[in-house]
N, C-alpha and C positions, 0 to 999 in steps of 0.2 A: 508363227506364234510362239512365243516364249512362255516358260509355265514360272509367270513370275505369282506373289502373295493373292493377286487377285484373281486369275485364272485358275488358279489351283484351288482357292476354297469355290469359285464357281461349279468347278468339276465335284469336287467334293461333297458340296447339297445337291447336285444332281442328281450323284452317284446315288446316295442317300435316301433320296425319295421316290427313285428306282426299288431299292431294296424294299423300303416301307410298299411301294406299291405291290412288289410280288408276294410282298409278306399277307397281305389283303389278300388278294388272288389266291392265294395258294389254302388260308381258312377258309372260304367260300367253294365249297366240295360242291362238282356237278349233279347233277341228279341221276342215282342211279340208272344204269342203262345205257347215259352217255357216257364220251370220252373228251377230257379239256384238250383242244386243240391247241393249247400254246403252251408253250417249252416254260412253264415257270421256275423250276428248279434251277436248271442252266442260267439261264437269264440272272436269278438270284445270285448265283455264284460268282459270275460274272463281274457282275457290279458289287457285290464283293469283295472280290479281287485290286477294283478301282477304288474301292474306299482304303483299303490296305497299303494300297500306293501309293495314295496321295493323303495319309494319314502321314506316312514316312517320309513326304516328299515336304510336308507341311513343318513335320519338325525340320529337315534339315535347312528351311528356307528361315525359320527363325530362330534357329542356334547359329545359324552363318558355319556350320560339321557338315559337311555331308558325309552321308553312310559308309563304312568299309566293309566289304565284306570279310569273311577267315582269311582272305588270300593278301590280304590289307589293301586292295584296291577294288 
């Protein structure tokens, strides 16, 4: 699979409504006494991460640049 224009913004509202979802989960506090069984933090970061990427990945697919790092490659 190649991360060409279309794949990339796929990922990218996926990523997206990952976040919004944990962001939900994560305002919805259990009821005292319990414990939330699922990693939302993590998970939030995560995806993240992937919007971060592919924010990055999104420009250099339409400026035809890709990114250099300090080291210039």
């Amino acid at each position: 699979m190649q991360l060409d224009l279309t794949n990339t913004s796929i990922i990218l509202a996926v990523a997206l409504a990952v976040v919004a979802a944990m962001l939900v989960m994560d305002r919805h506090k259990p009821p005292p006494g319990e414990v939330r069984l699922f990693p939302v933090i993590p998970v939030m970061m995560a995806a993240a991460l992937v919007v971060i990427l592919m924010l990055a990945h999104l420009v250099s697919l339409l400026t035809g640049h890709p990114f250099q790092g300090r080291g210039g490659f």
